[in-house]
C-alpha positions as CSV (number, residue, x, y, z in Angstrom):
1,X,-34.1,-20.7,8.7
2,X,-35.7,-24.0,8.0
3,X,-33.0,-26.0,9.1
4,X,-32.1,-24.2,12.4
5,X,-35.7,-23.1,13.6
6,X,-38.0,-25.0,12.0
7,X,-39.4,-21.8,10.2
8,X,-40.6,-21.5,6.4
9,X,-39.9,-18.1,5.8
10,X,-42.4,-18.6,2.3
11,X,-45.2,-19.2,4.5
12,X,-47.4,-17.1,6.2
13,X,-47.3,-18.2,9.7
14,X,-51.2,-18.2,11.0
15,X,-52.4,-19.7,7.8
16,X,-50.0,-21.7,6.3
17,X,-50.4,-19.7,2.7
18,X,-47.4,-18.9,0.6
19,X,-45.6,-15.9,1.0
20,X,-43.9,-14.3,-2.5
21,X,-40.8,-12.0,-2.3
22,X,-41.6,-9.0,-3.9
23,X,-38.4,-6.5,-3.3
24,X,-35.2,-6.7,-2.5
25,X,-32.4,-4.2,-0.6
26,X,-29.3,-4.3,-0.8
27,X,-27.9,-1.1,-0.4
28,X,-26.3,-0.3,2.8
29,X,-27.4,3.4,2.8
30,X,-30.9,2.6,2.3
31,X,-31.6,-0.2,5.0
32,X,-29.5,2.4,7.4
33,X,-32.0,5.3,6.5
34,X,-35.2,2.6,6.8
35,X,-33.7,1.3,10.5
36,X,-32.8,5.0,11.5
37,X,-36.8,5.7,10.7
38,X,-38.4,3.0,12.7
39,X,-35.8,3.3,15.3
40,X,-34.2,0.6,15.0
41,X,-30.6,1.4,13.9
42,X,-28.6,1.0,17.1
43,X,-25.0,0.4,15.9
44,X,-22.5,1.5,18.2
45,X,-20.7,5.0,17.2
46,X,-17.8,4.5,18.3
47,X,-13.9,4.2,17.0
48,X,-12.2,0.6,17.2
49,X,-10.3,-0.2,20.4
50,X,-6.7,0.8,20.1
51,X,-4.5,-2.2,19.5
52,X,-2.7,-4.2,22.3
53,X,1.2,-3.4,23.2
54,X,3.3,-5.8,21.9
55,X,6.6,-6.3,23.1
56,X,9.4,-8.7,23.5
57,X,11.3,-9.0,26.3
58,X,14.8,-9.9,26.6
59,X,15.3,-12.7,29.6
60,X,19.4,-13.2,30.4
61,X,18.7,-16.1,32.3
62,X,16.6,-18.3,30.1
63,X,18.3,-21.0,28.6
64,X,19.9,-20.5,25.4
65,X,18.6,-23.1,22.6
66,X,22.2,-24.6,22.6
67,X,22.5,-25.7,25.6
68,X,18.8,-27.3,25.9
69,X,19.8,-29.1,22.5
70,X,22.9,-30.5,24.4
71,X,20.6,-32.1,27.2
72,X,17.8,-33.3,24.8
73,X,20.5,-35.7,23.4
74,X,19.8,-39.2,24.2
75,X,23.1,-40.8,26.3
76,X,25.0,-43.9,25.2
């Protein structure tokens, strides 16, 4: 935070006193249930999007590889 915004985040910010970390959480549940509390969990519910079509299409009249290394040939 420092670095990018020019923020301390271990000092208070009207006085300039340091700030101590006292806890910790890590656990996915509980910082869910704290956000859902204050109102502030707003991740999307919804399922992925469904993946693109793939496909590969056959084209008879593109140039087959042998002929394009016959013409890439330097002449004499």
């Amino acid at each position: 935070m420092r670095r990018v915004f020019s923020i301390d985040v271990l000092e208070y910010p009207r006085c300039g006193g340091p700030l101590k970390i006292i806890s910790l959480i890590d656990s996915a549940p509980v910082i869910e249930s704290i956000l859902r509390h204050f109102k502030r969990w707003d991740r999307p519910e919804r399922p992925p999007h469904p993946a693109h079509q793939r496909s590969m299409d056959y084209d008879p009249d593109a140039i087959a590889y042998d002929d394009l290394d016959e013409r890439l040939e330097p002449t004499q």
